[in-house]
DSSP file (Angstrom, degrees, kcal/mol; ACC not computed):
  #  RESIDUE AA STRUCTURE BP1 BP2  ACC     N-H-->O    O-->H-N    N-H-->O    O-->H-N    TCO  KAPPA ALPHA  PHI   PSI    X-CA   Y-CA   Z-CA
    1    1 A X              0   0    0      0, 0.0     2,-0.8     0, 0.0     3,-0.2   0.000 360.0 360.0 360.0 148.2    0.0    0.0    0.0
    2    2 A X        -     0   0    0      1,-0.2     4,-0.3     2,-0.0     3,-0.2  -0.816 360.0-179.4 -81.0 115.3    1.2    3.5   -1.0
    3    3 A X     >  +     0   0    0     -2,-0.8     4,-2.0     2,-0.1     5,-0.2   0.519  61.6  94.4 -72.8 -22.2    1.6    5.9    2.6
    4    4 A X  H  > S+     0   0    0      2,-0.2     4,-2.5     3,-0.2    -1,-0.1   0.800  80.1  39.3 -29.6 -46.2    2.5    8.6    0.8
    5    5 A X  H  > S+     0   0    0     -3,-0.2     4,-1.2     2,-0.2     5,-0.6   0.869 119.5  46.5 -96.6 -58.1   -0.5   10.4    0.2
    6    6 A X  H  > S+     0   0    0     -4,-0.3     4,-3.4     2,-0.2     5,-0.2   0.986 106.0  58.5 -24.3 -63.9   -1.8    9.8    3.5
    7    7 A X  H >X S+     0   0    0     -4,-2.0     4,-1.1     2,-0.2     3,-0.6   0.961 108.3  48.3 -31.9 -84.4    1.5   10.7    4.7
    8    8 A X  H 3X S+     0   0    0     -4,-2.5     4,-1.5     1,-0.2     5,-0.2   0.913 109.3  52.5 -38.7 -76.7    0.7   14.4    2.7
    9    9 A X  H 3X S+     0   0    0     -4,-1.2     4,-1.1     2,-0.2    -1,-0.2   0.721 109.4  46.2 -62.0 -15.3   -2.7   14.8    4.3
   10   10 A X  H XX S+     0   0    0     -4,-3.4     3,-1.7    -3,-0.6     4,-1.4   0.728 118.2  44.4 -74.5 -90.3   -1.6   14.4    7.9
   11   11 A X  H 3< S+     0   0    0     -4,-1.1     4,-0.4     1,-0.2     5,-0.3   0.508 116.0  42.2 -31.4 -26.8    1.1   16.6    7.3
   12   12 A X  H 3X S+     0   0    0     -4,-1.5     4,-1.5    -5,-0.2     5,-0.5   0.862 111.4  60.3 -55.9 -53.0   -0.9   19.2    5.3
   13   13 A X  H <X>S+     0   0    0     -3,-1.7     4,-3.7    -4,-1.1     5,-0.5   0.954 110.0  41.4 -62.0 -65.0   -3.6   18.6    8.1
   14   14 A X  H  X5S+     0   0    0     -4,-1.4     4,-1.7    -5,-0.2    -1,-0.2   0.894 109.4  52.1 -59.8 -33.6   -0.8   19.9   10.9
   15   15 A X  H  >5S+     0   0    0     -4,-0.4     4,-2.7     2,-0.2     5,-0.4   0.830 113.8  55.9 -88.4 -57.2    1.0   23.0    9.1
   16   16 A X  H  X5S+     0   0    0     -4,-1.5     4,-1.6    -5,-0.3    -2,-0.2   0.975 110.1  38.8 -30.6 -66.9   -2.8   23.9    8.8
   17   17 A X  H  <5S+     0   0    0     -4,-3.7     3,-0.5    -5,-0.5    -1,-0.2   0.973 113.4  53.7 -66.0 -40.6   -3.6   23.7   12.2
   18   18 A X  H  <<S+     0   0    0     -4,-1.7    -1,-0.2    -5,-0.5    -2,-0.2   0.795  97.4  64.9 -75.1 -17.8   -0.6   25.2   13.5
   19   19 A X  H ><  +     0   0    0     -4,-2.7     3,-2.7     2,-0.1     4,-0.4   0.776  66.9 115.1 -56.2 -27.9   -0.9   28.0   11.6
   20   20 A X  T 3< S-     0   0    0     -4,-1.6     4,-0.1    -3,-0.5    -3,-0.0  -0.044 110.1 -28.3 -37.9  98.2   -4.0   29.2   13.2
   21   21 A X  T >  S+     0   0    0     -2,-0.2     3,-3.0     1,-0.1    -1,-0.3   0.709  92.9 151.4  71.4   8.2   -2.8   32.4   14.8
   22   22 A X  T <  S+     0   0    0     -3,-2.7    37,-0.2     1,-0.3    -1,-0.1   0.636  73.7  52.7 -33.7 -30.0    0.9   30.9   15.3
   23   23 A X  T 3  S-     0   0    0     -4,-0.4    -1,-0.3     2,-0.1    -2,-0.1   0.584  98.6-145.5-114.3  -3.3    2.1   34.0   15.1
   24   24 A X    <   +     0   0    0     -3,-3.0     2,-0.6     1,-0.2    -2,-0.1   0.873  29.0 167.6  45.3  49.2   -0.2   35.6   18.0
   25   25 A X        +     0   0    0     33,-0.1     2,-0.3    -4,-0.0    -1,-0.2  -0.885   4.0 169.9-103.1 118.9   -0.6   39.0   16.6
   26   26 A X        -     0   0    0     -2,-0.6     2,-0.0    31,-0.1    31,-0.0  -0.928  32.9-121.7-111.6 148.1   -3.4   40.5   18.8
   27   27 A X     >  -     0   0    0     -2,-0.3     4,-0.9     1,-0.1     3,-0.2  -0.393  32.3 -96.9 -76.7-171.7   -3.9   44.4   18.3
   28   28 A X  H  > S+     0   0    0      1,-0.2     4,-2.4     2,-0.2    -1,-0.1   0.611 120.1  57.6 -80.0 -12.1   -3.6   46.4   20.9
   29   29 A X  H  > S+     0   0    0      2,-0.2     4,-1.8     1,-0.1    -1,-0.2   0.803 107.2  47.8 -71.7 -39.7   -7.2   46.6   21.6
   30   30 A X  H  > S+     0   0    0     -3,-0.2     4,-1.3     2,-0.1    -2,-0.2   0.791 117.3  40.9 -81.1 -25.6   -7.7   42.9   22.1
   31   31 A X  H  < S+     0   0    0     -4,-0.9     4,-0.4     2,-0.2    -2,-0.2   0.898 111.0  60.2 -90.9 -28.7   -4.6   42.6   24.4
   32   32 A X  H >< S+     0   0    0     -4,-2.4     3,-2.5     1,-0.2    -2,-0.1   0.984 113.3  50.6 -14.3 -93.5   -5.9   46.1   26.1
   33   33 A X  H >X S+     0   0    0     -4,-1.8     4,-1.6     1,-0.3     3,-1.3   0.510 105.7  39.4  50.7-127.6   -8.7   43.8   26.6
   34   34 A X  H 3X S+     0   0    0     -4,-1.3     4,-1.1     1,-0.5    -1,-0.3   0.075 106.8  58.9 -84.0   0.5   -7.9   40.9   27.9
   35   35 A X  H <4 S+     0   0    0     -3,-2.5    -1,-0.5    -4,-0.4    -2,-0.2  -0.337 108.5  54.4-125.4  24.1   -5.3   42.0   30.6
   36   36 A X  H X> S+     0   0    0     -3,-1.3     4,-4.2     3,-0.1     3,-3.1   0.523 107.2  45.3 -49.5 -71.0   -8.1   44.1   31.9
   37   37 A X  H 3X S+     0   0    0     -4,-1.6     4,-2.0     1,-0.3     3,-0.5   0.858 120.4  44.0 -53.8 -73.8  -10.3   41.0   32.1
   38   38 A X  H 3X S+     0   0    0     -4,-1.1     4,-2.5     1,-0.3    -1,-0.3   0.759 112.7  50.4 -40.4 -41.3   -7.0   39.3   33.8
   39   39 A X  H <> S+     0   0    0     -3,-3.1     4,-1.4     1,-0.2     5,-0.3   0.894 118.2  38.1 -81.2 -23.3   -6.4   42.3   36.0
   40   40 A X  H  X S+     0   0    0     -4,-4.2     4,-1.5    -3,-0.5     5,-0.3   0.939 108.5  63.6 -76.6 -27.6  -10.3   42.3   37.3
   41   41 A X  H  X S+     0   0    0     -4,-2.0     4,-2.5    -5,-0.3    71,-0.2   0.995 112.4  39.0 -45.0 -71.7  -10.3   38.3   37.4
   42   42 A X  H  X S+     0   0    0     -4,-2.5     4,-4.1     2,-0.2     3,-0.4   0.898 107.8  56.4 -30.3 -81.3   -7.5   38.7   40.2
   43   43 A X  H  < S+     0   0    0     -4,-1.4     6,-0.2     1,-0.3    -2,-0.2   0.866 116.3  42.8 -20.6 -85.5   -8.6   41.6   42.2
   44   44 A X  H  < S+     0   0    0     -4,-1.5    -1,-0.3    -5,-0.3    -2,-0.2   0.717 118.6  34.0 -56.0 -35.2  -11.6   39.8   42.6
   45   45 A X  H  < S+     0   0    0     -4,-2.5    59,-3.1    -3,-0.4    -1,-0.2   0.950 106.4  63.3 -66.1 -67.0  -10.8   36.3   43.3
   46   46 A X  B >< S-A  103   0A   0     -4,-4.1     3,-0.6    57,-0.2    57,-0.3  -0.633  79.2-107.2-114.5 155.5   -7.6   36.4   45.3
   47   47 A X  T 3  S-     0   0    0     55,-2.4    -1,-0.1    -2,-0.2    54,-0.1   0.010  84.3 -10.7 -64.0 151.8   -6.6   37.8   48.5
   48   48 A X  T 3  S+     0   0    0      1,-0.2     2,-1.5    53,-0.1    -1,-0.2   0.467  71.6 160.3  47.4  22.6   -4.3   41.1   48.9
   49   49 A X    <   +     0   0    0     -3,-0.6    -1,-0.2    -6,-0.2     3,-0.1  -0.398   5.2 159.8 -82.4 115.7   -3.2   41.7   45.4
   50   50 A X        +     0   0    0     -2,-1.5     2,-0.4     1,-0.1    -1,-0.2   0.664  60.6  39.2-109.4   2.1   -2.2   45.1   45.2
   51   51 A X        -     0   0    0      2,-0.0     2,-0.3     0, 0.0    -1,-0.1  -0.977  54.8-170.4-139.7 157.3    0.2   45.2   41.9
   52   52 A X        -     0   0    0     -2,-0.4     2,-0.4    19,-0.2    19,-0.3  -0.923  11.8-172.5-134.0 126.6   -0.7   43.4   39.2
   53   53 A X        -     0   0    0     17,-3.1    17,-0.3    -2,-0.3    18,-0.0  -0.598  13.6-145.6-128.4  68.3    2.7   43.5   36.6
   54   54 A X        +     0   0    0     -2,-0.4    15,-0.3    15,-0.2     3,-0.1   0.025  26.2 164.5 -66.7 158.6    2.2   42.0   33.2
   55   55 A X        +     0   0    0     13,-0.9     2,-0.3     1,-0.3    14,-0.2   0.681  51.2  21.4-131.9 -24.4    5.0   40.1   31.0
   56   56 A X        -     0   0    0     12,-0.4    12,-2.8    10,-0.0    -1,-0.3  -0.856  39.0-168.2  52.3 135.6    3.8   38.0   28.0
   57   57 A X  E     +B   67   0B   0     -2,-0.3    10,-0.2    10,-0.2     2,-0.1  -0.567  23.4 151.6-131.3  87.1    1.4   37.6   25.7
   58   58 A X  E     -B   66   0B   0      8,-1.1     8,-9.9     1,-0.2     2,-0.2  -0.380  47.6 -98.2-169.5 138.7    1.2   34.7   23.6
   59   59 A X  E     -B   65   0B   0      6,-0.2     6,-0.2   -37,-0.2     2,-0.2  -0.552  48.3-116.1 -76.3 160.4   -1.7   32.6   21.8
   60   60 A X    >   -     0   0    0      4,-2.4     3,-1.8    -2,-0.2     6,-0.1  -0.580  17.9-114.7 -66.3 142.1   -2.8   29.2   23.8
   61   61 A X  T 3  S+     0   0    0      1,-0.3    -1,-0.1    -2,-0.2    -2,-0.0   0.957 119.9  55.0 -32.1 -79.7   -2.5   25.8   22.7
   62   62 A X  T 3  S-     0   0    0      1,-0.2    -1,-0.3    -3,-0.1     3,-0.1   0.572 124.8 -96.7 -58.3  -6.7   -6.4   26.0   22.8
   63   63 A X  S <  S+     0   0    0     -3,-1.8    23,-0.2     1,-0.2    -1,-0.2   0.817  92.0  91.3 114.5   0.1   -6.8   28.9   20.6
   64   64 A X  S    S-     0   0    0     20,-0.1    -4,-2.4    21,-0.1     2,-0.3  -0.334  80.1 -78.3-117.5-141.0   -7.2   32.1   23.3
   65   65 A X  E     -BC  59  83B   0     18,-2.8    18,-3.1    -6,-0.2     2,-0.6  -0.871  26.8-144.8-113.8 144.6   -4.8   34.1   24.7
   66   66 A X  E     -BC  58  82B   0     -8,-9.9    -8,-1.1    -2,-0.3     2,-0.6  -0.858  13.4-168.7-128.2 129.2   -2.3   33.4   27.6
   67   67 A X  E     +B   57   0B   0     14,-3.0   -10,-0.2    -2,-0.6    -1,-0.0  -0.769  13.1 179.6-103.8  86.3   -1.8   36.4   29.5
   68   68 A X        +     0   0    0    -12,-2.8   -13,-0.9    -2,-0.6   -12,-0.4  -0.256  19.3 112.8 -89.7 173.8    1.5   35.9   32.2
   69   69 A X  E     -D   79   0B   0     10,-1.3    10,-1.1   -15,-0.3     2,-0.3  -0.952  51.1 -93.6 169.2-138.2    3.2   38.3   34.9
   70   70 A X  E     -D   78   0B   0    -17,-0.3   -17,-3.1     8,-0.2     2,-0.4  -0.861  24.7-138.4-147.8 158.8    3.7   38.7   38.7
   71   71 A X  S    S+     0   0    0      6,-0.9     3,-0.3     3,-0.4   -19,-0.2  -0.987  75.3  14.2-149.6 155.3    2.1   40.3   41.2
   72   72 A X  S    S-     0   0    0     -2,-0.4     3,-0.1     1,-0.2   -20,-0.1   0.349 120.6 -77.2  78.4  -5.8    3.0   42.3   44.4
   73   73 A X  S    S+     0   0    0      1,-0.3     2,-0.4     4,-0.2    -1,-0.2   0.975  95.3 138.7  73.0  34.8    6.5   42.4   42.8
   74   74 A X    >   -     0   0    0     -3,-0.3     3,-1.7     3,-0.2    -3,-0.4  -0.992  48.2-154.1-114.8 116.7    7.3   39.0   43.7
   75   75 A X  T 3  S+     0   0    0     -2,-0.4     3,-0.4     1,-0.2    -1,-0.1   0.953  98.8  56.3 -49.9 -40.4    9.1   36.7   41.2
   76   76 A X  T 3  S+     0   0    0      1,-0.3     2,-0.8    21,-0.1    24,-0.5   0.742  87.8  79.7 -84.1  -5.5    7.6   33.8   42.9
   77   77 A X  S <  S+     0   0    0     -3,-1.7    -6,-0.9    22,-0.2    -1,-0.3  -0.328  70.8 169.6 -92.6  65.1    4.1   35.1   42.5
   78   78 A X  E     -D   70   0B   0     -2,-0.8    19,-0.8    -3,-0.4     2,-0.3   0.071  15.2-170.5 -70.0-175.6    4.0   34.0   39.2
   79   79 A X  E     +DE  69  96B   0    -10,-1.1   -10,-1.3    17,-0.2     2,-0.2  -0.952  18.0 176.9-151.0 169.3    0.7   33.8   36.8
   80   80 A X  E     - E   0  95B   0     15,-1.1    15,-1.7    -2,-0.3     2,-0.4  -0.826  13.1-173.3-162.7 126.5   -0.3   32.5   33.6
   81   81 A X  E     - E   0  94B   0     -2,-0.2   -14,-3.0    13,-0.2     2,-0.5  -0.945  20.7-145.4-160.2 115.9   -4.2   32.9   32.4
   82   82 A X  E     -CE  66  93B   0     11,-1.3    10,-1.7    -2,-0.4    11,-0.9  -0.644  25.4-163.9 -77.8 126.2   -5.7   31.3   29.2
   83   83 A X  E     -CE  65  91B   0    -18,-3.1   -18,-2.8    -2,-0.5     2,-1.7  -0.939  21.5-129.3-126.4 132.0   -8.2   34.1   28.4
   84   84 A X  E > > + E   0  90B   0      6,-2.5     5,-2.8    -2,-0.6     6,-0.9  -0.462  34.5 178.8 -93.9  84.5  -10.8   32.9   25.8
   85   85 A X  T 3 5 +     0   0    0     -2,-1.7    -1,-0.2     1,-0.2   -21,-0.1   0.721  67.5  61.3 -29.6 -62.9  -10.5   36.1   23.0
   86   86 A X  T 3 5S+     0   0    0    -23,-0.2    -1,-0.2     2,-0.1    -2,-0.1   0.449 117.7  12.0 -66.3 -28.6  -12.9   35.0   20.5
   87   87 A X  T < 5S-     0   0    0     -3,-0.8    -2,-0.1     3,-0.1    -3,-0.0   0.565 127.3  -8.8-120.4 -96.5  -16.2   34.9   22.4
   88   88 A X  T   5S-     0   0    0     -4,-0.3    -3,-0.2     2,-0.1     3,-0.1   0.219  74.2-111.0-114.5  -3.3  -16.4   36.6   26.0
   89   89 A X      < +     0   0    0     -5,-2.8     2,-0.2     1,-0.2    -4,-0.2   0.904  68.0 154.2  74.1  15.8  -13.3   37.6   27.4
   90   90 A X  E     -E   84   0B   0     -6,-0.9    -6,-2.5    -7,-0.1     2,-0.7  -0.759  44.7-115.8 -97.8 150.6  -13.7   34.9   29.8
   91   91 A X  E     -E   83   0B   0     -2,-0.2    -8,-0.2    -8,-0.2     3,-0.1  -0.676  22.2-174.1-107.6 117.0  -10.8   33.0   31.7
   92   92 A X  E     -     0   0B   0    -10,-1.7     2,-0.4    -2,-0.7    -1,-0.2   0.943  57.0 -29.9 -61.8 -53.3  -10.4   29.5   31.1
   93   93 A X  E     -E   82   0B   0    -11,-0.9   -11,-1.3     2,-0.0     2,-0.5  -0.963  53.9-113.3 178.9 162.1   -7.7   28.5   33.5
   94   94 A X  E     -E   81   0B   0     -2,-0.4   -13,-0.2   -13,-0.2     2,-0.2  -0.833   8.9-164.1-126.3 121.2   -4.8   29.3   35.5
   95   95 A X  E     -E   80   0B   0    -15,-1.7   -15,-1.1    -2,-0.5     2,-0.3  -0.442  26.5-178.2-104.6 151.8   -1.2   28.7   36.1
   96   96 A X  E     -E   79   0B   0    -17,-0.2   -17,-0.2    -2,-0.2   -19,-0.1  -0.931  17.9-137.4-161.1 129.4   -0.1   30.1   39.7
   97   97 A X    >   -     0   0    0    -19,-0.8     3,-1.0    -2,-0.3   -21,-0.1   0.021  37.9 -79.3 -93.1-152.6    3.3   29.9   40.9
   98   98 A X  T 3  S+     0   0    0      1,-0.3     2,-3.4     0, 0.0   -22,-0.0   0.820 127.0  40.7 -85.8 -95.2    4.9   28.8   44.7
   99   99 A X  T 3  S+     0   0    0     -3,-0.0     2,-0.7   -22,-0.0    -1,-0.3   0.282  81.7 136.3 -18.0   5.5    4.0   32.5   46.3
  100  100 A X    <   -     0   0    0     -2,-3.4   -23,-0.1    -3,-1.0   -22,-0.0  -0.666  63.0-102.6 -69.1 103.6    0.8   33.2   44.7
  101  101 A X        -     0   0    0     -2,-0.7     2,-0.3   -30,-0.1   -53,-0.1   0.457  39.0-114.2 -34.2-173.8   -1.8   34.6   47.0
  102  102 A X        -     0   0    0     -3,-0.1   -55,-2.4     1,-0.0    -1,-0.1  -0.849  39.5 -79.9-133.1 159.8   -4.1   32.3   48.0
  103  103 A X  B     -A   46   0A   0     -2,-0.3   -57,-0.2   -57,-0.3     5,-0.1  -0.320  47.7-110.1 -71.7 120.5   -8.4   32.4   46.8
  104  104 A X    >   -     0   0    0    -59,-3.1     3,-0.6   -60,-0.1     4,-0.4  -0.124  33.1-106.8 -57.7 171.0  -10.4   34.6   48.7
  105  105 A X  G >  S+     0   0    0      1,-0.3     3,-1.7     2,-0.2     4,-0.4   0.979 117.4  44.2 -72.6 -50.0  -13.0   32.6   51.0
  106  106 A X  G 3  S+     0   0    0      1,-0.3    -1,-0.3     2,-0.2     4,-0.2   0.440 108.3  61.8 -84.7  -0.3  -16.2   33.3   48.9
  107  107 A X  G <  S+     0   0    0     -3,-0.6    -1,-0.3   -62,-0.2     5,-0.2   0.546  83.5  81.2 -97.5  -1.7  -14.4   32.6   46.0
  108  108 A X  S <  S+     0   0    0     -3,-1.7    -2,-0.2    -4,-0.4     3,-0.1   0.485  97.3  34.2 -76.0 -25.1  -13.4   28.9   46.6
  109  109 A X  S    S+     0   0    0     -4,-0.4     2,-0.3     1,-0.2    -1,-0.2   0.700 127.7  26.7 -73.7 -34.6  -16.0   27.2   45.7
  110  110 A X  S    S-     0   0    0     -4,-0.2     2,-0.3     3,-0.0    -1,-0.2  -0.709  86.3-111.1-138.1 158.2  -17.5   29.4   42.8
  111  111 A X        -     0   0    0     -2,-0.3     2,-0.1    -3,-0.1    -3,-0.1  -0.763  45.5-124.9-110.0 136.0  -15.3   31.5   40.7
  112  112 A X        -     0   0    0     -2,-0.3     2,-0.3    -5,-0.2   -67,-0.1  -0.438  36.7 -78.2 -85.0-170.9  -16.5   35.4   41.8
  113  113 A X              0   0    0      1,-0.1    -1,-0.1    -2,-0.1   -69,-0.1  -0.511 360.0 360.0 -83.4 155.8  -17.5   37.6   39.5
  114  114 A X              0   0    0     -2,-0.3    -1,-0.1   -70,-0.1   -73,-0.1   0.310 360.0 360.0-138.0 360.0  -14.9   39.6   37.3
């Protein structure tokens, strides 16, 4: 049996997909944005954040944006927050490094509102 052409459509199939947005050019209105949506996410959710410092911005494996930094001016309070572009500005999920404040009480069960 020939694999060749198979061979081509998986591979066609992958530079396709990986192209989507590869290159993660958001304007500045959509990354405006979405580091709002990140800085209000915090604030509400977790305890004592008083600086919020962003660092990269970079498309997701899934296809939103993932929006890092620090806060409080602590290296070890990292973050990392897939923020879903396309739709609602809503935050899919969240990378938190060893020193990251910890989830206000009313926010531990239920995500608050942001």
């Amino acid at each position: 049996m020939n694999r060749r052409p198979l061979l081509f459509v998986v591979c066609l199939l992958l530079l396709v997909g990986c192209s989507q947005n590869s290159s993660g050019a958001y304007d500045d209105g959509t990354i405006s944005k979405a580091r709002a949506t990140v800085e209000s996410y915090l604030i509400h959710n977790y305890k004592d954040i008083d600086q919020i410092k962003f660092d990269k911005d970079t498309t997701s494996p899934m296809g939103g944006m993932m929006i890092s930094g620090i806060v409080n001016g602590n290296e070890k309070a990292t973050f990392s927050i897939d923020v879903e572009v396309e739709n609602d500005f809503s935050v899919g999920s969240i990378g938190k490094g060893k020193e990251f404040p910890e989830r206000k009480k009313e926010c531990i069960d239920k995500t608050c509102d942001y």
